[in-house]
N, C-alpha and C positions, 0 to 999 in steps of 0.2 A: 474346461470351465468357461462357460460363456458370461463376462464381465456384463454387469448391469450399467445402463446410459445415466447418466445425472444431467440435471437442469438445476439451472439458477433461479427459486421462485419468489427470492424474498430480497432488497438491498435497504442500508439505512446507515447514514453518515454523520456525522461531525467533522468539518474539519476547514480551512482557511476560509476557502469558496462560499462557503454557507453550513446552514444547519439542518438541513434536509436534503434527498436525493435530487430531489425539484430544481432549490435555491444551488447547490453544487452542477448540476448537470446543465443551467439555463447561464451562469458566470465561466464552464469551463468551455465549451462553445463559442461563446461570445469574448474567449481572450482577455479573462480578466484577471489580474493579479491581487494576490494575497498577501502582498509583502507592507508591512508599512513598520513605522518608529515602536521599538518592543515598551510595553505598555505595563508587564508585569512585575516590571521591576525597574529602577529608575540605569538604563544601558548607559549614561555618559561617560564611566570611566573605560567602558570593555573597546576594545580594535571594534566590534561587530557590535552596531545599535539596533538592527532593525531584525525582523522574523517576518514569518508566516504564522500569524497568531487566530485561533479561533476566535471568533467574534461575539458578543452577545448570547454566549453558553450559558444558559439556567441548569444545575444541577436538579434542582430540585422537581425537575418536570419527569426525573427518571429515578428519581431517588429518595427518599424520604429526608426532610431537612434537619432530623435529629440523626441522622445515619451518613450524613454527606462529609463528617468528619473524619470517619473511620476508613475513607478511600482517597489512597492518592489520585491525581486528576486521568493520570492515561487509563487509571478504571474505570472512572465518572463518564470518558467518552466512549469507555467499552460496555457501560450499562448503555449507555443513549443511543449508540450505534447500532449496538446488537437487539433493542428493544422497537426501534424504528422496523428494522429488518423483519421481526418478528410478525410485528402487526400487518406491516408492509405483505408480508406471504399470505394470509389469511389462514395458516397457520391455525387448527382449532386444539385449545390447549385441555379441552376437557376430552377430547375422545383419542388424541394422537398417543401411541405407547411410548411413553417416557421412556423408555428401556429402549426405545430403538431410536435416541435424540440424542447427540453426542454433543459437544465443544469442543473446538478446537482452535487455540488463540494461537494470535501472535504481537512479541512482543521482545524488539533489540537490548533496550535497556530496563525498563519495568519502572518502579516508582524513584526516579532519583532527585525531583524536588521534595521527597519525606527524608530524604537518603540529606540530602545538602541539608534541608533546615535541621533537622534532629542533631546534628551533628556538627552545627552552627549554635545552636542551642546549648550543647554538653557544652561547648566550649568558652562560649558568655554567658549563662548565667548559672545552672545548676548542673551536678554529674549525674545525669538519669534522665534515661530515655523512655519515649511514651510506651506505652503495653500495646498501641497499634504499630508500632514502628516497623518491627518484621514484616507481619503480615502486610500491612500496608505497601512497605518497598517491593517486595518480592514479584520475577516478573510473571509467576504463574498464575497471582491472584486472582487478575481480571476475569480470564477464562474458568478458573474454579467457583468465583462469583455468579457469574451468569447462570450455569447449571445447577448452583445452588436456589437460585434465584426463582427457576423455572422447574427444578426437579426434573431435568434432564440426565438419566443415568446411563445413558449410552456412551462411547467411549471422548473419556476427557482427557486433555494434558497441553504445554504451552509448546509451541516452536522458538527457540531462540538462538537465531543465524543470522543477526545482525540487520542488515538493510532488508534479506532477503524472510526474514521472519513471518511478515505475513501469507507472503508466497507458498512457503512452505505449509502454512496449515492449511491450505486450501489446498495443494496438492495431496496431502494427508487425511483433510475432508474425502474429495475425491476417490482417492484409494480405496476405503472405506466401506465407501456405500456402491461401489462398483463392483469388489469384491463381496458383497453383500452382509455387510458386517454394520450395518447402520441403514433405516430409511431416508435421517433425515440431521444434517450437520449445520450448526452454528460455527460459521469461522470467521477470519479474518484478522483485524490487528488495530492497536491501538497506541499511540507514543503520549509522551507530553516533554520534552527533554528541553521547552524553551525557560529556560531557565538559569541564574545566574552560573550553574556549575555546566549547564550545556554546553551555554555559551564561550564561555573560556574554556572549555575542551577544546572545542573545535577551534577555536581562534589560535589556539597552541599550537595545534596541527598543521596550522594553514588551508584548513579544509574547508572553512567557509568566505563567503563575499565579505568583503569591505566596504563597499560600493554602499557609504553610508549617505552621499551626496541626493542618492537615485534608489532607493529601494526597491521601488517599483519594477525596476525594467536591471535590476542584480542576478535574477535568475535568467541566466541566458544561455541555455544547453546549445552544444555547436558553433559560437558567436567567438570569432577572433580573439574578442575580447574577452571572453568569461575569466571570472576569477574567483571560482569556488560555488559552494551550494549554498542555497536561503534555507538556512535551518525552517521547516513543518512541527504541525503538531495535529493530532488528532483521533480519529480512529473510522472505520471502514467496518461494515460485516454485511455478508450474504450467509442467503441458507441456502446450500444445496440440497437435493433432495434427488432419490433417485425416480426416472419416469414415470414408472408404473404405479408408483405411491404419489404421485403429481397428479397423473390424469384420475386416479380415485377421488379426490376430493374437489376438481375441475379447477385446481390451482392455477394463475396464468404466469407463464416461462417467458422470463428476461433471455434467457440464451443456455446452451448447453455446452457444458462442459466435454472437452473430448482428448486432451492429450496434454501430459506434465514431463517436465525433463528438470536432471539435476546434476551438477557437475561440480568440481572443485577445480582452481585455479594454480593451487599446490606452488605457489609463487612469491606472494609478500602478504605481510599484515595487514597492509590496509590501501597498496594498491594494485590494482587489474593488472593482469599479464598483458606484454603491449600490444601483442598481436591476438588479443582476444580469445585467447585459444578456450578458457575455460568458457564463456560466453557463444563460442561456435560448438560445442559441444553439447551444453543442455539444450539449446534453440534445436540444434538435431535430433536429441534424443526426443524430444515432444513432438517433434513432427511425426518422427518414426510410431512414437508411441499413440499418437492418432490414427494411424496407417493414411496420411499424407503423406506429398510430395514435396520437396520449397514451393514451385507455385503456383500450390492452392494458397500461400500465405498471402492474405490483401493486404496487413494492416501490422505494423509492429508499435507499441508502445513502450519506448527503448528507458534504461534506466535512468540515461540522459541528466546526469547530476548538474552539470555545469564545471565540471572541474575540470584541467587542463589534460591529463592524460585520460580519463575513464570516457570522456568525450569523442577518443579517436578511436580508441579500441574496440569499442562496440560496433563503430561504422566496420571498420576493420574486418570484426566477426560478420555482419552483415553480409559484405559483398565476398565473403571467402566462402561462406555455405550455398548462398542462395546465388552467387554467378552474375548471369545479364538478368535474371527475373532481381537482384538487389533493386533495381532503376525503376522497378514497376511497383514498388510496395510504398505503400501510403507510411510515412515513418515520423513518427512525433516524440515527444515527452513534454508530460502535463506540468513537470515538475517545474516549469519554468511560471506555472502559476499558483501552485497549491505550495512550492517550495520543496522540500525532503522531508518526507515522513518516518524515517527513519523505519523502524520496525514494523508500520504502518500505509508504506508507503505502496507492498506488495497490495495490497488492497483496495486501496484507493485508486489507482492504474488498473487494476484489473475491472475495475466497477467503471471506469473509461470505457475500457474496450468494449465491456457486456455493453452502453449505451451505443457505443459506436456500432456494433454490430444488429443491434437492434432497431434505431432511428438513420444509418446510415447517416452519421457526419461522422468526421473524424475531426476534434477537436484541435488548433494550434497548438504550437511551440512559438510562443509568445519572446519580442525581446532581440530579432534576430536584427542587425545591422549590418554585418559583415562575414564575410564567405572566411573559413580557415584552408587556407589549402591541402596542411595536412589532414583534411577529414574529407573521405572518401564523398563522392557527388553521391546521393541517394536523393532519393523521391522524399525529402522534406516538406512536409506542411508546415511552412515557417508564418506566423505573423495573423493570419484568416484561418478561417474551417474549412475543409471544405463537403463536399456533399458527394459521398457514392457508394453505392451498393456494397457492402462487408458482407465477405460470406465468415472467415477467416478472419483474426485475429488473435497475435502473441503479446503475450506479456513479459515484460523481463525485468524481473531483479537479481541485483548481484550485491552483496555483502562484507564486508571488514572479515577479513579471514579467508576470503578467495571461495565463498558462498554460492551457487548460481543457482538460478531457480528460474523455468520459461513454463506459461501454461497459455493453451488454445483456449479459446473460444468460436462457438458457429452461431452462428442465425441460424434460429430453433425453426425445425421442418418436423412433418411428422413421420 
């Protein structure tokens, strides 16, 4: 069976950076951070004050203002993101076969600011919960929304693998339409978990910054000193669509998808095996699974959390797959500006690379002060952009529960 090519022809974001691909793509370039004093709710009593907060969000420019109640927020940025994308492809919704338009979301935790307040509610003031409570919380919503939305009846359902959840439905997109089971997929991912029940998750954990002094310069993937991740929030989608239903409507292609790998860790709950073994694993299988070599890879966009051991491990993975060509691969993580997107995050990194691979910059890893010794020497883009032909580019997320998920992208050739 000879697999059909997919292209990326549509992108559209919400998320720390800005509110458009534009305003995201011209702040992540240029090194700018997202983190500042959390706004949604008054943080003085929490360890962790500050986020990665979307800014200047209007529901209502995606949503109906009588209906903006009925959706918890990581929906609201899964209508806006995937609505952006939509128009973003030119996309024509009156001639294209709904029956051959799928969704496929993704999403770690789903609605747990309806989950914290309802439940906050039951317990000061009345015993009874709202008739949108489920629906609302539940993490399939968003993606069963959009397709409701659109009357897309091609194949729908959510991915939920943690950090690695966006990843996954774009590899799942992918699948898809290669196998020729779809023309045309809405995926991606969308979180909203900054919130007072986030927040103190992860502060329990120890999973995130403290670095309430500096918020700004908290997210420091690779830095001596990091000490934990700047909680994100937001949401990411592309539409992939396969070639030959691309070039019929003279659509223009951000970049082409070409090889997904997945792997388990099989190791701890919530953190990476040390020597990255599941991490060198998927990064292999995608390569394989493009019919590459390691090095064709120019460009890796590493999960790059900021936390103390997930930091080393992936260099780790790195330089055990890929050898002496590790030293040659341009190696960043955005996350040091946009923060952790949690379920979301597979997407918004991956919408990195498609720009990188496309305008040829590869965007910093913002934050960096000091060398750690235990992290392998790689071709870091710390601090600046910089500027050079991507043919290649991998994505990597990895998830709570020893999750992996690596997808290529190429500079679209015909």
């Amino acid at each position: 069976m000879e697999l059909k090519r997919v292209v990326i022809t549509g992108l559209g974001t919400v998320n720390p950076l800005g509110n458009s691909v534009e305003e995201f793509w011209n702040n992540l370039k240029n090194g700018v951070s997202g983190a500042g004093v959390i706004t949604k709710f008054n943080p003085a009593n929490h360890k962790t004050q500050f986020a990665c907060e979307v800014k200047n969000f209007d529901a209502s420019v995606y949503i109906d203002r009588k209906e903006i109640r009925k959706h918890d927020l990581y929906t609201q940025y899964a209508f806006a993101s995937s609505q952006q994308a939509i128009e973003n492809s030119g996309l024509n919704l009156e001639t294209v076969d709904h029956d051959r338009v799928g969704v496929i979301w993704g999403a770690g935790i789903g609605g747990l600011e309806t989950f914290f307040e309802e439940a906050r509610s039951f317990r000061d003031e009345l015993p009874r919960f709202s008739p949108f409570f489920i629906p609302k919380m539940i993490a399939n919503i968003a993606g069963g929304l959009i397709s409701i939305k659109y009357g897309f009846r091609g194949p729908s359902f959510t991915t939920v693998s943690a950090c690695a959840s966006a990843s996954n439905a774009m590899i799942e997109a992918y699948n898809l339409i290669r196998l020729g089971k779809a023309d045309v997929m809405v995926t991606g991912g969308s979180e909203a978990a900054v919130n007072q029940a986030g927040i103190s998750g992860f502060n329990s954990m120890r999973a995130i910054s403290t670095r309430n002094d500096d918020p700004k310069t908290a997210s420091r993937p690779y830095d001596l000193n990091r000490d934990g991740f700047v909680l994100g929030e937001g949401g990411c989608a592309m539409i992939f669509e396969e070639l030959e239903h691309a070039r019929a409507r003279g659509a223009k292609i951000y970049a082409e998808v070409v090889g997904a790998g997945l792997s388990g860790d099989a190791y701890h709950m919530t953190a990476p095996h040390p020597e990255g073994l599941g991490a060198k694993n998927c990064m292999r299988e995608a390569i394989l699974d493009a019919g590459l070599k390691p090095e064709d890879i120019d460009h890796i966009n590493t999960h790059g959390t900021s936390t103390p051991v997930g930091d080393v491990a992936e260099p780790k993975a790195i330089m055990s797959l890929f050898g002496d060509h590790a030293t040659k691969i341009l190696v960043n993580s955005t996350k040091s500006m946009t923060g952790h997107l949690l379920g979301a995050a597979g997407a918004i990194e991956a919408a990195s690379c498609v720009m990188a691979v496309k305008e040829g910059i590869i965007p910093p890893t913002i934050n960096h002060f000091d060398d750690d010794p235990d992290i392998p020497k790689l071709n870091f883009v710390f601090n600046k952009a910089v500027k050079k032909n991507i043919t290649y580019a991998l994505s990597n997320t990895f998830g709570f529960g020893g999750h992996n998920a690596s997808i290529i992208f190429k500079k679209f050739d015909e």
